[in-house]
N, CA, C and O atoms as a GROMACS GRO file, in nm:
protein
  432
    1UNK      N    1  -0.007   1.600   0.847
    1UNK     CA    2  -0.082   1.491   0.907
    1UNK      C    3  -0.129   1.399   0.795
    1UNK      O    4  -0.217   1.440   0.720
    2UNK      N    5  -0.069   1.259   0.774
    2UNK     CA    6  -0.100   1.183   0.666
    2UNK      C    7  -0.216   1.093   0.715
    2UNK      O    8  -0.275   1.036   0.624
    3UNK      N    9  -0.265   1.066   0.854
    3UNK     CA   10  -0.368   0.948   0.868
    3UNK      C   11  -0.490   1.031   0.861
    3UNK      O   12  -0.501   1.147   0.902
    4UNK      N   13  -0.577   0.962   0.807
    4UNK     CA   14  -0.744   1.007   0.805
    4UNK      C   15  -0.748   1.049   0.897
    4UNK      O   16  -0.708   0.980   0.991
    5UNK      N   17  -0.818   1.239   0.935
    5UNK     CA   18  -0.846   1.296   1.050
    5UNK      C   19  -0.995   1.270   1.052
    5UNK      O   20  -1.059   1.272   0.947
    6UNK      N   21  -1.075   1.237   1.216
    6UNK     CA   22  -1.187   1.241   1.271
    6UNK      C   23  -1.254   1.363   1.214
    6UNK      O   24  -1.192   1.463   1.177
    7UNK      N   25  -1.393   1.349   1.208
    7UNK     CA   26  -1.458   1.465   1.199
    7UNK      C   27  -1.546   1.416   1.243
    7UNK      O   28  -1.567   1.295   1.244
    8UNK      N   29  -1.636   1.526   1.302
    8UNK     CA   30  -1.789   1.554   1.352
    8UNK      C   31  -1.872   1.596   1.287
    8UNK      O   32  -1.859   1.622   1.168
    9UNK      N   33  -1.992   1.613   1.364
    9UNK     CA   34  -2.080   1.728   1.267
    9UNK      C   35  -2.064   1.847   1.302
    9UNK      O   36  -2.118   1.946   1.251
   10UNK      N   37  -1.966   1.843   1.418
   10UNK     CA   38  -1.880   2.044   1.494
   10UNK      C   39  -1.815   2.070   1.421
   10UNK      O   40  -1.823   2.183   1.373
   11UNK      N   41  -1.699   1.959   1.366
   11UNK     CA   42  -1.584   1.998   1.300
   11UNK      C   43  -1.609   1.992   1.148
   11UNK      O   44  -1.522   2.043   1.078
   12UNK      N   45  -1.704   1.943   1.095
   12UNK     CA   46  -1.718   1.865   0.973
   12UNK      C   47  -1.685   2.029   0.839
   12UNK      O   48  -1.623   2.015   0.734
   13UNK      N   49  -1.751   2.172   0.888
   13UNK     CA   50  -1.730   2.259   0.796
   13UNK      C   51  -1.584   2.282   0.787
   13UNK      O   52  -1.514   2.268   0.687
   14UNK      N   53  -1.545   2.323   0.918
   14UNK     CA   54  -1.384   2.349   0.889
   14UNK      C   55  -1.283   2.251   0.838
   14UNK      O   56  -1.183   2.276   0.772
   15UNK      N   57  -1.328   2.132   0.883
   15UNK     CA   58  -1.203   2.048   0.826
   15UNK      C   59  -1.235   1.997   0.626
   15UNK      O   60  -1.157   1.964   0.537
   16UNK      N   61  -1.404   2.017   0.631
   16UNK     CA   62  -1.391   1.956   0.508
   16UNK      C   63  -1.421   2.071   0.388
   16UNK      O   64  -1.339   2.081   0.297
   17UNK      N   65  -1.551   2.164   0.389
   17UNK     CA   66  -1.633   2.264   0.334
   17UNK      C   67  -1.518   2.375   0.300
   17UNK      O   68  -1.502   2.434   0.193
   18UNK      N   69  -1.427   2.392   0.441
   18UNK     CA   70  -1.337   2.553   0.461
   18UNK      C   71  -1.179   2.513   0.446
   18UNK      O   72  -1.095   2.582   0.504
   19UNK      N   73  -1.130   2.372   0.346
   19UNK     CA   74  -1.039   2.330   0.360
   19UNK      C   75  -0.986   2.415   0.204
   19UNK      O   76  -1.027   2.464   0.098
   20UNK      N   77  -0.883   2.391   0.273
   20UNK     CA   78  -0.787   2.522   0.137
   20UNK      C   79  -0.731   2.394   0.018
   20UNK      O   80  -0.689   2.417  -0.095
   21UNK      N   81  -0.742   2.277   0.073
   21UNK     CA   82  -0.737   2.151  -0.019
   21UNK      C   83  -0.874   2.024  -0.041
   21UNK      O   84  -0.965   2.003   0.038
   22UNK      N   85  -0.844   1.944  -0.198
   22UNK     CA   86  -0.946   1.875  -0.172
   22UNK      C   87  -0.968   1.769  -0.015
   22UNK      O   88  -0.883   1.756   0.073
   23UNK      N   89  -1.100   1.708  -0.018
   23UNK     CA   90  -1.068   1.650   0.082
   23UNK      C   91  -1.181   1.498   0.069
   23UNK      O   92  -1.297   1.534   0.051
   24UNK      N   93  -1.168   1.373   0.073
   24UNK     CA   94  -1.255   1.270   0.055
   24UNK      C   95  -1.282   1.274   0.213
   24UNK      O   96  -1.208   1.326   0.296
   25UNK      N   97  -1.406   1.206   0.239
   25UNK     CA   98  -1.483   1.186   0.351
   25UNK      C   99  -1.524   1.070   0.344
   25UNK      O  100  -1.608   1.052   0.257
   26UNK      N  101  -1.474   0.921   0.446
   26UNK     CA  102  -1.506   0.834   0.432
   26UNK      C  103  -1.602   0.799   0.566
   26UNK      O  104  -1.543   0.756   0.665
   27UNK      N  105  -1.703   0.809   0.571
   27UNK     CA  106  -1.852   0.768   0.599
   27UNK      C  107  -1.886   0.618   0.660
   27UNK      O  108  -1.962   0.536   0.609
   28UNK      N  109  -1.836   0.609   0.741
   28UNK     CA  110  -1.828   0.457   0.854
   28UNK      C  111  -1.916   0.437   0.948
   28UNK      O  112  -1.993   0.523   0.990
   29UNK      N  113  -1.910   0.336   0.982
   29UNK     CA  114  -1.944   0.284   1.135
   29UNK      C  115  -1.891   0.130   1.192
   29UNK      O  116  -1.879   0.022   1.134
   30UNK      N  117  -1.867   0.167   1.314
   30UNK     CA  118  -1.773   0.068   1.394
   30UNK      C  119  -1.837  -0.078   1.340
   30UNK      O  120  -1.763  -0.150   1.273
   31UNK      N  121  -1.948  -0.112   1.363
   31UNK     CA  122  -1.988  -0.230   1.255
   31UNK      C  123  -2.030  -0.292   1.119
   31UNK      O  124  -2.115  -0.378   1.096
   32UNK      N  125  -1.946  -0.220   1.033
   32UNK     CA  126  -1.980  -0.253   0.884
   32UNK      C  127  -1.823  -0.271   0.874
   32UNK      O  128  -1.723  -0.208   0.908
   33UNK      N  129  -1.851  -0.386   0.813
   33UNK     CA  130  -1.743  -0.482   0.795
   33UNK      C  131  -1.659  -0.424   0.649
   33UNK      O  132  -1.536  -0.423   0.642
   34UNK      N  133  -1.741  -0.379   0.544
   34UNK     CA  134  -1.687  -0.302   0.414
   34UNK      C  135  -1.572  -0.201   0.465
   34UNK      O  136  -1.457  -0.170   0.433
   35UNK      N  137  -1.684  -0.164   0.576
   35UNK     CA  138  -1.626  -0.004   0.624
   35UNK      C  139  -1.437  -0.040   0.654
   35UNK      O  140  -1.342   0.002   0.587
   36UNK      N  141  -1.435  -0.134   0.778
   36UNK     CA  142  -1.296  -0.204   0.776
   36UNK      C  143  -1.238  -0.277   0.688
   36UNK      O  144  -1.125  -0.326   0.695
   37UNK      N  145  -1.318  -0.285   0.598
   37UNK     CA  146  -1.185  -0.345   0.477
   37UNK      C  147  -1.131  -0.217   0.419
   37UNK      O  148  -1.009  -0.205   0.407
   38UNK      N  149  -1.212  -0.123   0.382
   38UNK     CA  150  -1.113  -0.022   0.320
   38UNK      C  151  -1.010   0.082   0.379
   38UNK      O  152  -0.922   0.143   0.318
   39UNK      N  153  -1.042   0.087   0.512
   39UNK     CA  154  -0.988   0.169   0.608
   39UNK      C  155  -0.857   0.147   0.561
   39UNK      O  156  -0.817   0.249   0.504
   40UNK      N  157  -0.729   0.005   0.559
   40UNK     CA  158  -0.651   0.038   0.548
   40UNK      C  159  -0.584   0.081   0.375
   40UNK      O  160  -0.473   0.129   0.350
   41UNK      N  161  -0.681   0.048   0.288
   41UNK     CA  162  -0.644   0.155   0.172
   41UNK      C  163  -0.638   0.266   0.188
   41UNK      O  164  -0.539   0.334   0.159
   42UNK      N  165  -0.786   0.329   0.260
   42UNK     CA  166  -0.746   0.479   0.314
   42UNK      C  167  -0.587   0.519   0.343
   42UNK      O  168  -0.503   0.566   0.267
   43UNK      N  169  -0.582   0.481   0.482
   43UNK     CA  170  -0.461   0.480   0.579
   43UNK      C  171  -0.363   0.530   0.462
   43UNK      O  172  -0.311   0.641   0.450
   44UNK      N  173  -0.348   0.390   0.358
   44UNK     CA  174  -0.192   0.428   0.277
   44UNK      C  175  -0.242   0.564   0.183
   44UNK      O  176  -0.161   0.657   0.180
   45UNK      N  177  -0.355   0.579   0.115
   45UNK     CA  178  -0.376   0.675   0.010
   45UNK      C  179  -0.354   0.819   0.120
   45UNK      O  180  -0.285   0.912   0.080
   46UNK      N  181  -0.407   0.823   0.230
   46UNK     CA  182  -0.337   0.951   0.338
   46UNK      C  183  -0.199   0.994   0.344
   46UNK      O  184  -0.164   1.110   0.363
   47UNK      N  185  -0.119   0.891   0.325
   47UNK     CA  186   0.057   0.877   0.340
   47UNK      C  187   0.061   0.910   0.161
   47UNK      O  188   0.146   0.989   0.121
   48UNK      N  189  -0.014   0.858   0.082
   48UNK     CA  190   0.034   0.912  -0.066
   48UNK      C  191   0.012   1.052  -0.137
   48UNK      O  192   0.068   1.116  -0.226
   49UNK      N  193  -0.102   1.069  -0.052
   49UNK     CA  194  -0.141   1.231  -0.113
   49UNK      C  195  -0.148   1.322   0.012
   49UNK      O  196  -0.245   1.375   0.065
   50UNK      N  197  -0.063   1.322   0.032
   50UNK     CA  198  -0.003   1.407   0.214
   50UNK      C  199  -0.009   1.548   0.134
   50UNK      O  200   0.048   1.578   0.029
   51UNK      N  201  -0.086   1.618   0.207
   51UNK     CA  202  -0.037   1.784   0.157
   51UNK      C  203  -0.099   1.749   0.022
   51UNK      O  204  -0.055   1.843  -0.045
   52UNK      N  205  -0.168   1.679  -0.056
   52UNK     CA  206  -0.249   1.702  -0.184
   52UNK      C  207  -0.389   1.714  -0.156
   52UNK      O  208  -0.457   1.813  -0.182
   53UNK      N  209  -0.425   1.618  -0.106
   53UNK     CA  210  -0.578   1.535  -0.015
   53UNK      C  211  -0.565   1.495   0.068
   53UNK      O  212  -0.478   1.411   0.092
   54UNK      N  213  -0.672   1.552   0.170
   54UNK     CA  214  -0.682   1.502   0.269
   54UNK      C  215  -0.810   1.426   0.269
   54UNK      O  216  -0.901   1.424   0.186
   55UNK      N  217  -0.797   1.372   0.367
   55UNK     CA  218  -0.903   1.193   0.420
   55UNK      C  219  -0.921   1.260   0.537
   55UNK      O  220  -0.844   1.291   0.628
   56UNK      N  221  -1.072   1.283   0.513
   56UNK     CA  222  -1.116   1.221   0.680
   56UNK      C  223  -1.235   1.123   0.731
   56UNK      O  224  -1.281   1.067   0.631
   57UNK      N  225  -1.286   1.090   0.824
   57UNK     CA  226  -1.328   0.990   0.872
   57UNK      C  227  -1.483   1.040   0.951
   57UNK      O  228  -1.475   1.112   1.050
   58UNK      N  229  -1.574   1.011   0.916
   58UNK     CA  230  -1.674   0.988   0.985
   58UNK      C  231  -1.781   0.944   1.019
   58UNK      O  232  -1.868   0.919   0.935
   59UNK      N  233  -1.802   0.921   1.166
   59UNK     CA  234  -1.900   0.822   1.216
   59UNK      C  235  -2.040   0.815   1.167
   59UNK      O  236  -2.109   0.891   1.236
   60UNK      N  237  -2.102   0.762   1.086
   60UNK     CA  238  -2.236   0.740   1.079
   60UNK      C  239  -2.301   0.798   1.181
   60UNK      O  240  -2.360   0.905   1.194
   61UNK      N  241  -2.272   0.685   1.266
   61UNK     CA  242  -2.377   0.693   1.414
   61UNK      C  243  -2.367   0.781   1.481
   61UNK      O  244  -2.479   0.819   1.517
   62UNK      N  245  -2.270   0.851   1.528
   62UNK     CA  246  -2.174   0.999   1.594
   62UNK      C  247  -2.246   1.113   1.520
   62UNK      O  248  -2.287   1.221   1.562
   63UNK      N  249  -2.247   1.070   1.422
   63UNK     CA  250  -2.272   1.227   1.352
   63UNK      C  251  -2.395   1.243   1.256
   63UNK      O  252  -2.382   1.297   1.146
   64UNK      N  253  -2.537   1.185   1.309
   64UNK     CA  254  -2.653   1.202   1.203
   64UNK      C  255  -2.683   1.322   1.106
   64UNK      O  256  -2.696   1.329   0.984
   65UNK      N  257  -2.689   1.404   1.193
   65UNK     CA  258  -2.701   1.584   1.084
   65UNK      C  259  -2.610   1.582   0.998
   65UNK      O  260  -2.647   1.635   0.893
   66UNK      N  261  -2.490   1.538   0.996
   66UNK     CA  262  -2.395   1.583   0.883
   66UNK      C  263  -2.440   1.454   0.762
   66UNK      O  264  -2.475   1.482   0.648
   67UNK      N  265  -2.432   1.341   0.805
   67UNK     CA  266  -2.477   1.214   0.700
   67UNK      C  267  -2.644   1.269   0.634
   67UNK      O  268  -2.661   1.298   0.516
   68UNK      N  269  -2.739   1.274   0.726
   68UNK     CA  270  -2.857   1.328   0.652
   68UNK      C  271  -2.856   1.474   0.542
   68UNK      O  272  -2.927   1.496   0.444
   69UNK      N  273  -2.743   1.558   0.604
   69UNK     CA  274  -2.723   1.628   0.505
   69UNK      C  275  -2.705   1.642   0.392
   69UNK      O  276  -2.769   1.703   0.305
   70UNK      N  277  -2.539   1.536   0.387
   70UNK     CA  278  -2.491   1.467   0.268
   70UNK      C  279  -2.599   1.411   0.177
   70UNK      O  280  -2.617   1.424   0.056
   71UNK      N  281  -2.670   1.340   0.276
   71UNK     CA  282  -2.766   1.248   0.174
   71UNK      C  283  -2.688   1.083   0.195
   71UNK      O  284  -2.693   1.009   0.097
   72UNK      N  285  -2.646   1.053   0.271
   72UNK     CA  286  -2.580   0.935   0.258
   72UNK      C  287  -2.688   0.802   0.273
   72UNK      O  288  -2.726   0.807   0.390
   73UNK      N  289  -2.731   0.724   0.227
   73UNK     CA  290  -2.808   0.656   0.262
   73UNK      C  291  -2.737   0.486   0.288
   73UNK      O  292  -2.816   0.403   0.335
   74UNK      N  293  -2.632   0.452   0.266
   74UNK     CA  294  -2.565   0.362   0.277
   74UNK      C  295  -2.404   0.328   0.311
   74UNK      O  296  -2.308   0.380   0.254
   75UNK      N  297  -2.401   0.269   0.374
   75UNK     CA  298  -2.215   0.294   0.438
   75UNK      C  299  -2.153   0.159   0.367
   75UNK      O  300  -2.214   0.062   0.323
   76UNK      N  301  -1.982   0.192   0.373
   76UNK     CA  302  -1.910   0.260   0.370
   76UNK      C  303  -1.963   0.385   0.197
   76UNK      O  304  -1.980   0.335   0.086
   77UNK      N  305  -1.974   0.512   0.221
   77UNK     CA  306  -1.974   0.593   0.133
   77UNK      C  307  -1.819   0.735   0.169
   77UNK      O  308  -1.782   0.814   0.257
   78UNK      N  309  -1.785   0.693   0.051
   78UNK     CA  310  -1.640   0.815  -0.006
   78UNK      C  311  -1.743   0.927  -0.048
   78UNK      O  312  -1.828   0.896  -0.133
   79UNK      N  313  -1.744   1.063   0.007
   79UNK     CA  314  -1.709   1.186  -0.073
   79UNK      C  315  -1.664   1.226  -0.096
   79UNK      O  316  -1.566   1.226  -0.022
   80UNK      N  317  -1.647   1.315  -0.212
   80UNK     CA  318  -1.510   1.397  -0.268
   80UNK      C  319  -1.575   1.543  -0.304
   80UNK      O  320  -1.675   1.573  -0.369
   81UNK      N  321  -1.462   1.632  -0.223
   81UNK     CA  322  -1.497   1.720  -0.261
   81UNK      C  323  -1.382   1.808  -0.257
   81UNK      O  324  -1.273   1.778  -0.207
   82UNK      N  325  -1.423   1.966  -0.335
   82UNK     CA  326  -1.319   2.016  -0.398
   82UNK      C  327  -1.364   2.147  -0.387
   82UNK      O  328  -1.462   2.183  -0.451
   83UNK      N  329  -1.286   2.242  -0.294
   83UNK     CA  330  -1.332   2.392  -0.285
   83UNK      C  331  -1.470   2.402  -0.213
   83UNK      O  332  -1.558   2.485  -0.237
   84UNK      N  333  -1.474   2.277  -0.098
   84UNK     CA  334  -1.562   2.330  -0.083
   84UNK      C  335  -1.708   2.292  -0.112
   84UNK      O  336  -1.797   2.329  -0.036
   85UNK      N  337  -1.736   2.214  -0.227
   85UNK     CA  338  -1.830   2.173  -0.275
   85UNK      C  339  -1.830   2.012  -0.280
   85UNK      O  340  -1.728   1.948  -0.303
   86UNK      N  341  -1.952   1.955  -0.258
   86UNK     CA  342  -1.914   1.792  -0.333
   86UNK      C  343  -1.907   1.772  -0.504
   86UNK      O  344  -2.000   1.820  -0.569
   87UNK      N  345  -1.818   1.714  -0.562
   87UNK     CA  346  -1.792   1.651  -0.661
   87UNK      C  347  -1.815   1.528  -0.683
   87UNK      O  348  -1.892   1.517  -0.778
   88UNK      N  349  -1.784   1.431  -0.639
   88UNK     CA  350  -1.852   1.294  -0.670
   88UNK      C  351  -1.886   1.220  -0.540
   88UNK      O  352  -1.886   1.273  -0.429
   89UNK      N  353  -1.917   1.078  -0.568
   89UNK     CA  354  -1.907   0.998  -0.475
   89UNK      C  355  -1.914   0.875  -0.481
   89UNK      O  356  -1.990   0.840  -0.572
   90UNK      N  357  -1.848   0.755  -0.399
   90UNK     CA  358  -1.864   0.635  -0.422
   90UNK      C  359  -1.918   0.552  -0.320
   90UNK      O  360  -1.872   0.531  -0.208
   91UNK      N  361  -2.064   0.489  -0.395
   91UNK     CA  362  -2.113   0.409  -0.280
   91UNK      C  363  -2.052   0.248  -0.252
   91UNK      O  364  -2.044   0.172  -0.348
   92UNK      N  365  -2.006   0.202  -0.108
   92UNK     CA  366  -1.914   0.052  -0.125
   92UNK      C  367  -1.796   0.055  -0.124
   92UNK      O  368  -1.729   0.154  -0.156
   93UNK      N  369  -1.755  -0.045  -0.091
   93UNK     CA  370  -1.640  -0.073  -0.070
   93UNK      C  371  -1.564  -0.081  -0.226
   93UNK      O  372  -1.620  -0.136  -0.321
   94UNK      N  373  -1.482  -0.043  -0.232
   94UNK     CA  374  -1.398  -0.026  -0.365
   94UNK      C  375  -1.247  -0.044  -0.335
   94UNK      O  376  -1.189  -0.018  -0.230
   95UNK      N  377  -1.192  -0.098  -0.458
   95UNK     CA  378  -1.049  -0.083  -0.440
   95UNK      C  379  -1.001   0.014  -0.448
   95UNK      O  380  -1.068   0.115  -0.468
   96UNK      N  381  -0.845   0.014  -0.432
   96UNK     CA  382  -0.736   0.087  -0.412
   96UNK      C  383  -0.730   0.173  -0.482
   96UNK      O  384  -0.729   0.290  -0.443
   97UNK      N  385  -0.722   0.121  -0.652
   97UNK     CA  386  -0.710   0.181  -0.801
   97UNK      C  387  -0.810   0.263  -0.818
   97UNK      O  388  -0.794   0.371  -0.877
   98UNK      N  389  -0.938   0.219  -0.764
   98UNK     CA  390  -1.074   0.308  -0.850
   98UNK      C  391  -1.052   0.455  -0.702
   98UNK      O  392  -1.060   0.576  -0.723
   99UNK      N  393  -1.030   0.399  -0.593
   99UNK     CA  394  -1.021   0.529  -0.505
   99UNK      C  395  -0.951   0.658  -0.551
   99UNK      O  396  -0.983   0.776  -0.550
  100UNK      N  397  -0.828   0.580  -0.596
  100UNK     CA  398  -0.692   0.684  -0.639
  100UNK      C  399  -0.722   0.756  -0.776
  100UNK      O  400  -0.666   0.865  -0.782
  101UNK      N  401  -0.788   0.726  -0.875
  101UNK     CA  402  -0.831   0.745  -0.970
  101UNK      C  403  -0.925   0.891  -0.947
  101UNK      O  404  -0.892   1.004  -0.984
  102UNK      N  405  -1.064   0.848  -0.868
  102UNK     CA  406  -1.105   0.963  -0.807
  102UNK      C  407  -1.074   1.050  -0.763
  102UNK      O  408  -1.114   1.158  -0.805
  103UNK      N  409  -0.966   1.035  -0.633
  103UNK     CA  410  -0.856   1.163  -0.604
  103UNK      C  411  -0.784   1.217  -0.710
  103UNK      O  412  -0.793   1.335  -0.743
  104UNK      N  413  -0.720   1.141  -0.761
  104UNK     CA  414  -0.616   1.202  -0.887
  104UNK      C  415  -0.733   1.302  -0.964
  104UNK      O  416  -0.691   1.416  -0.984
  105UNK      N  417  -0.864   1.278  -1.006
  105UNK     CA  418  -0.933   1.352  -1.030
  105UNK      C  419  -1.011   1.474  -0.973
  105UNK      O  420  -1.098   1.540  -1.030
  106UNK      N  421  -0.948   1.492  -0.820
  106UNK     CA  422  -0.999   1.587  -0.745
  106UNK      C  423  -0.845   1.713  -0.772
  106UNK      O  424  -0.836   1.825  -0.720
  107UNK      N  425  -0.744   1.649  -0.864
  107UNK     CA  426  -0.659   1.702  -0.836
  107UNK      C  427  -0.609   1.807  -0.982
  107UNK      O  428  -0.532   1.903  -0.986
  108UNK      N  429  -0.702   1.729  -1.113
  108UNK     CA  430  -0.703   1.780  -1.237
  108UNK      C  431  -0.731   1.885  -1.268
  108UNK      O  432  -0.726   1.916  -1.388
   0.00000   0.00000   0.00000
C-alpha cells in the first residue's frame, strides 16, 4: 500500500507505535491550507519509500487524544518515528527535499 493510510486514535498504536517499519504521521485538518499543499508531496514520497516508510494521515479534529498526546500544538505537523518511538519532527509545511532527508534518516 503506497498512499498515506488513515489513522485514528483506535488505529493510531497498531498502524504507527506496533509497526514493524518506520512510519511519518502527517497531522492535518480539512481546513489548513499548508496541510493541502503538502499532501501531494506526501502522496509521491508513499510511492517512493513503499515497503521502507510508511505515511499515514491524521485528522486533527477526528482524533484529539492522539494529537494531545503527541503534543502537537500546530498543523500541518510530520512525525517520525522509528520502532515505535518518536524521533523527530517537523513543524509546517516543508518541501519535498527536507521531508525525504528526514525519512532517509529514519532509515540510517
Amino acid at each position: 500500500m503506497s498512499f498515506p493510510i488513515v489513522v485514528t486514535d483506535a488505529t493510531f498504536q497498531n498502524e504507527v507505535t506496533d509497526s514493524e517499519i518506520p512510519v511519518v504521521v502527517d497531522i492535518w485538518a480539512t481546513w489548513c491550507g499548508p496541510c493541502k499543499q503538502i499532501a501531494p508531496l506526501l502522496n509521491q514520497l508513499a510511492v517512493e519509500y513503499d515497503g521502507r516508510v510508511k505515511i499515514v494521515k491524521l485528522d486533527a479534529d477526528q482524533n484529539p487524544a492522539t494529537v494531545t498526546a503527541i503534543g502537537v500544538t500546530s498543523i500541518p505537523t510530520l512525525v517520525f518515528y522509528n520502532q515505535g518511538a518518536r524521533v523527530d519532527m517537523l513543524i509546517g509545511a516543508h518541501a519535498k527535499p527536507v521531508i525525504a532527508e528526514k525519512m532517509e534518516a529514519l532509515l540510517a
